[in-house]
C-alpha positions as CSV (number, residue, x, y, z in Angstrom):
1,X,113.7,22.8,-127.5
2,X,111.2,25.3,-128.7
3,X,109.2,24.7,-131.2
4,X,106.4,27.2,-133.0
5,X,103.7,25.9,-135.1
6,X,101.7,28.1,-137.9
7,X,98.1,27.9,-138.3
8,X,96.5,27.2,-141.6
9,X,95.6,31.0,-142.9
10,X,93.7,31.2,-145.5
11,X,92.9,34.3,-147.8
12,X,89.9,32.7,-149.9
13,X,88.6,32.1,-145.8
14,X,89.3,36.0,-145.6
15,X,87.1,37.1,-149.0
16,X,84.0,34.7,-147.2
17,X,84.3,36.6,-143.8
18,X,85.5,40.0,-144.7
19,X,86.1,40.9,-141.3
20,X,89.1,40.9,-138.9
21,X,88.0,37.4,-137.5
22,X,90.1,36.0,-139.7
23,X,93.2,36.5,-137.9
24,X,94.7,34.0,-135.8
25,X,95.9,35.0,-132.5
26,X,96.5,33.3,-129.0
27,X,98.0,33.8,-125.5
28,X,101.7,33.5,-126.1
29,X,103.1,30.2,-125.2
30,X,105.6,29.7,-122.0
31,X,108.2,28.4,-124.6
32,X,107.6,31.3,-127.1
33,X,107.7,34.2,-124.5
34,X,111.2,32.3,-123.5
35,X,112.6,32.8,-126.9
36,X,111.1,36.2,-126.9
37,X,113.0,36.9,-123.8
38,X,116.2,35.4,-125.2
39,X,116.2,37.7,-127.8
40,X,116.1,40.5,-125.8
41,X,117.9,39.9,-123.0
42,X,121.1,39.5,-125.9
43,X,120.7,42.7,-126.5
44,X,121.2,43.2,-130.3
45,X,121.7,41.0,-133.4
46,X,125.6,39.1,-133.6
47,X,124.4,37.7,-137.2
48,X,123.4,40.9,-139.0
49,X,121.5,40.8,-142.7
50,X,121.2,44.5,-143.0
51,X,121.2,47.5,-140.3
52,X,121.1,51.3,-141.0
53,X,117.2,50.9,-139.8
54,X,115.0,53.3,-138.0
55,X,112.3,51.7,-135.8
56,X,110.8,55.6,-135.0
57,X,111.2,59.1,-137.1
58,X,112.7,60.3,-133.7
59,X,115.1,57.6,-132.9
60,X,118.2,55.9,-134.2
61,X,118.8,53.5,-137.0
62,X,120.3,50.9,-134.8
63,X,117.9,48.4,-135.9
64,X,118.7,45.4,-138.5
65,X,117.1,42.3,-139.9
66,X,119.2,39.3,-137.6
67,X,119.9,35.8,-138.9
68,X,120.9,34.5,-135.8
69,X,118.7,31.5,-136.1
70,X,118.3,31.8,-139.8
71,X,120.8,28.0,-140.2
72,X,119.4,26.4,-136.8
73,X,115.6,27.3,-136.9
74,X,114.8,29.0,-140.6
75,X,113.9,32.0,-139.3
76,X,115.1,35.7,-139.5
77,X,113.5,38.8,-137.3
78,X,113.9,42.6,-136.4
79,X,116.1,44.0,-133.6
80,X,117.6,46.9,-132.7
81,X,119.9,47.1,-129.7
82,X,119.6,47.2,-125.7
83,X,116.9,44.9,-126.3
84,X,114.9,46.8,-128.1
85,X,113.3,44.9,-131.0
86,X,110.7,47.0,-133.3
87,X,107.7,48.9,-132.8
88,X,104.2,48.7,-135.0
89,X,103.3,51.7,-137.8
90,X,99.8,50.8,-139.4
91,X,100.3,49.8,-143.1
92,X,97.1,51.1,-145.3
93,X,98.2,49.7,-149.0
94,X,96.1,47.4,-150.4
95,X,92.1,47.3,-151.4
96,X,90.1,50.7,-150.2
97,X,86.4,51.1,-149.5
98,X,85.4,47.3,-149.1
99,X,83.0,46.1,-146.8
100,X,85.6,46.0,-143.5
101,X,86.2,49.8,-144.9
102,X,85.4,51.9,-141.0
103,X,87.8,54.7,-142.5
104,X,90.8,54.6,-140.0
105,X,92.7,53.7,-142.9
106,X,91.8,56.8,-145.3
107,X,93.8,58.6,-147.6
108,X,93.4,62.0,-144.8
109,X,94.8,59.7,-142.3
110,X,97.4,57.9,-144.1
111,X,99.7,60.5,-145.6
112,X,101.4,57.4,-148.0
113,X,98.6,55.5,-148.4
114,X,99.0,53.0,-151.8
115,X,96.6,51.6,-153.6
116,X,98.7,48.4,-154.4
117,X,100.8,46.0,-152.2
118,X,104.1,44.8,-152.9
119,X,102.4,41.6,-154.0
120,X,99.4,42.6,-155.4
121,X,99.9,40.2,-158.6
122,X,100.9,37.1,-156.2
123,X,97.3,37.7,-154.6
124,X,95.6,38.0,-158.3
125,X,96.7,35.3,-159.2
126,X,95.4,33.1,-156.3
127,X,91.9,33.4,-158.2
128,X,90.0,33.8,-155.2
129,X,87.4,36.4,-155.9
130,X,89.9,39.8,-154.4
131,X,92.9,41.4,-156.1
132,X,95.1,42.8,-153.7
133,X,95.5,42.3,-149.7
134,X,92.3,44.6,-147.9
135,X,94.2,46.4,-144.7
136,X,91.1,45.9,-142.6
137,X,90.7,42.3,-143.1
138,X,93.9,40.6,-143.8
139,X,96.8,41.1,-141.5
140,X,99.8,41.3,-143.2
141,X,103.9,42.5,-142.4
142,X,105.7,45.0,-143.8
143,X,108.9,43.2,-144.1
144,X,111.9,43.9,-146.4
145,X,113.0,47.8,-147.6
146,X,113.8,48.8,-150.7
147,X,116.1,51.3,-151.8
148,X,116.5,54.9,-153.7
149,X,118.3,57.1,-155.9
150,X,117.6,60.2,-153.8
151,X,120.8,61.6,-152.7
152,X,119.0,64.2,-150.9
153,X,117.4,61.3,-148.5
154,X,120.3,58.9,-148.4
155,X,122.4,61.8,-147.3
156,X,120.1,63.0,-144.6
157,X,119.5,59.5,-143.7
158,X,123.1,58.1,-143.1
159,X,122.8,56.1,-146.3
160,X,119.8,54.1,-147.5
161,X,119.9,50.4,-146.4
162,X,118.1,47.7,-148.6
163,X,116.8,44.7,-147.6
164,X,114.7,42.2,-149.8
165,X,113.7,38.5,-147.3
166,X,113.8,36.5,-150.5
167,X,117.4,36.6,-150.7
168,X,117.1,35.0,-147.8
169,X,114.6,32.2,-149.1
170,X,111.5,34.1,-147.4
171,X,108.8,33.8,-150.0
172,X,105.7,36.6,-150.8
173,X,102.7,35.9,-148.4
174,X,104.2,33.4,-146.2
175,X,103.7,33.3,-142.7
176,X,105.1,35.9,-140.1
177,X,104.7,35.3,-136.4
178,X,104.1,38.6,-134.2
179,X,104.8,38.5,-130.3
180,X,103.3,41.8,-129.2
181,X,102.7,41.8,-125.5
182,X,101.0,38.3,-124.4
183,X,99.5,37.5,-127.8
184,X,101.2,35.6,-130.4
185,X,99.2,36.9,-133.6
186,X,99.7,34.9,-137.3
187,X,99.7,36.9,-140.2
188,X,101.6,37.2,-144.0
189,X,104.2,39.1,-145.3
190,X,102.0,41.3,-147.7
191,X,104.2,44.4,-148.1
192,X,107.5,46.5,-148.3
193,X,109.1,49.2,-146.9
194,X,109.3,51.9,-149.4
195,X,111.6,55.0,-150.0
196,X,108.7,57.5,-150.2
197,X,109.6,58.6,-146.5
198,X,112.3,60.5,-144.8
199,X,114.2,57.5,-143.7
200,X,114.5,53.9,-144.2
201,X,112.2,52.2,-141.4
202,X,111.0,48.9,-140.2
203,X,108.2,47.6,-137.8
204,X,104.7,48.0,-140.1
205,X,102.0,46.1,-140.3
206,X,98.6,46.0,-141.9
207,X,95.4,48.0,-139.7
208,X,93.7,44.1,-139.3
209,X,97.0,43.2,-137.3
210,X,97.8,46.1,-135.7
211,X,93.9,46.3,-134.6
212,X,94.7,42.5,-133.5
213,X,97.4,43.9,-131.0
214,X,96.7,47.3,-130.2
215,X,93.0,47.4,-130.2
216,X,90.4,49.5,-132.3
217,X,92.4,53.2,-131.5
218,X,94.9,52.0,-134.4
219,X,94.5,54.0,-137.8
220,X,96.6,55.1,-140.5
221,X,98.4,58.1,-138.4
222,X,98.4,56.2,-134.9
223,X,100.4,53.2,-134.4
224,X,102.5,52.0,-131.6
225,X,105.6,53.6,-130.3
226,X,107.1,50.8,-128.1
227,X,110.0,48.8,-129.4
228,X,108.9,45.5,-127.8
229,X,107.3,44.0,-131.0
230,X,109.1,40.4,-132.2
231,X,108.5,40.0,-136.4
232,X,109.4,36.7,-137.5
233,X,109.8,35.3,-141.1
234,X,110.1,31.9,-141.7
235,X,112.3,30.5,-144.7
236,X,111.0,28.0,-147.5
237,X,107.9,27.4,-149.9
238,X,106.3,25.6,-146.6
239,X,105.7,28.3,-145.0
240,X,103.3,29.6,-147.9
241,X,99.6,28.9,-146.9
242,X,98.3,29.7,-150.3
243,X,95.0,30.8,-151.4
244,X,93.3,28.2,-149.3
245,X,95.1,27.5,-146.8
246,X,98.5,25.1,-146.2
247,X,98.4,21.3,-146.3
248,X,101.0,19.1,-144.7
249,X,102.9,20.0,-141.4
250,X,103.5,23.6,-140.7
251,X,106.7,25.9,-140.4
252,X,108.8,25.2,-137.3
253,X,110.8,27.4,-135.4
254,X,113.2,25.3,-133.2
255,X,116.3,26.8,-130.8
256,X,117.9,25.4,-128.3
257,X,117.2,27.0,-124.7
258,X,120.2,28.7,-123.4
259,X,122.5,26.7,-120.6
């Protein structure tokens, strides 16, 4: 059986620090890097939520949100085909100019930068002294797309796929686990996939978390390009850490090993 355990993430803990300390990474475990490899060596999604999704501008929109462990392990994740799973764009939305502020995430550098989150309100209402996700410090997922009344870009696009994880019971700012090359990095779902670009896309996540994996050459025009990135949501109001911090036994992700 594998088994993966959240941390306890906390965003009060991320308005004392204000710096990107506050993410929670580690070597990838043997028994996560197997699942990892399982899901790749597959080769693409049998239990498909919604597909139509592009993981690059210059690629193709073979990539879904897969709930092929969603009844077993309470668990969806991103995965195109071949093995390809989804790559990491730098998400900017949120607070600008606080103290974490180095200005890889500015507006010249991040062509749809937002002020707001998709859960700016959830985070307000926490009471814990910020009102809205800071890209620098907090690292959130871009998970879910919505969709649009542009024919001109649902033409040129194939269609415009929607996809919103709480249909699926996956709550605002819960916990997303992020295999990107031997580090297993912790962070919240914090944001959506809008319509304001050329075509519906997937694999985004805040400058803290990208910075996390990639390293300091991350901004809000240079992500990473490679498909190998594993995004996984976890189902249920236990999977929530709240303002500071989850109390009682973490989110589990269990599957069986294959025979």
């Amino acid at each position: 059986m594998l088994t993966l355990f959240s941390p306890r993430f906390s965003l009060s803990r991320a308005v004392l620090l204000l710096t990107a300390t506050c993410i929670t990474c580690r070597p990838t475990p043997n028994n996560i890097m197997s699942l990892y490899s399982t899901i790749r060596s597959q080769g693409s999604c049998k239990h498909v939520l919604a597909g139509g999704f592009y993981a690059t501008d210059d690629g193709t929109n073979s990539f879904s949100y897969c709930a092929d462990h969603l009844d077993t392990s309470n668990v969806i994740f991103i995965q195109g085909r071949h093995g390809e799973l989804a790559d990491m764009d730098v998400d900017c939305d949120g607070i600008q100019g606080g103290p974490a502020d180095d200005g890889r995430c500015s507006y010249g550098r991040s062509p749809d930068l937002q002020n707001t989150t998709a859960f700016q309100d959830v985070v307000e209402s926490y009471n814990v002294g910020i009102k809205d996700l800071d890209p620098y410090v907090i690292p959130y997922v871009v998970f879910g797309n919505t969709g649009t009344t542009n024919a001109t870009k649902a033409k040129a696009a194939g269609g415009w796929p929607s996809f919103d994880p709480t249909s699926c019971g996956i709550e605002p700012l819960s916990i997303v686990a992020v295999v990107c090359g031997d580090q297993l990095v912790y962070g919240i779902w914090g944001d959506t996939n809008g319509d304001d670009g050329d075509k519906p896309m997937v694999g985004e996540a805040s400058l803290a978390l990208a910075t996390a994996c990639e390293g300091p050459s991350m901004t809000g025009n240079n992500g990473y390009d490679g498909t190998n990135i594993l995004y996984v949501a976890f189902r249920g109001h236990d999977a929530v850490p709240g303002p500071k911090g989850r109390i009682g036994m973490p989110p589990t992700l269990t599957t069986s090993r294959p025979a």
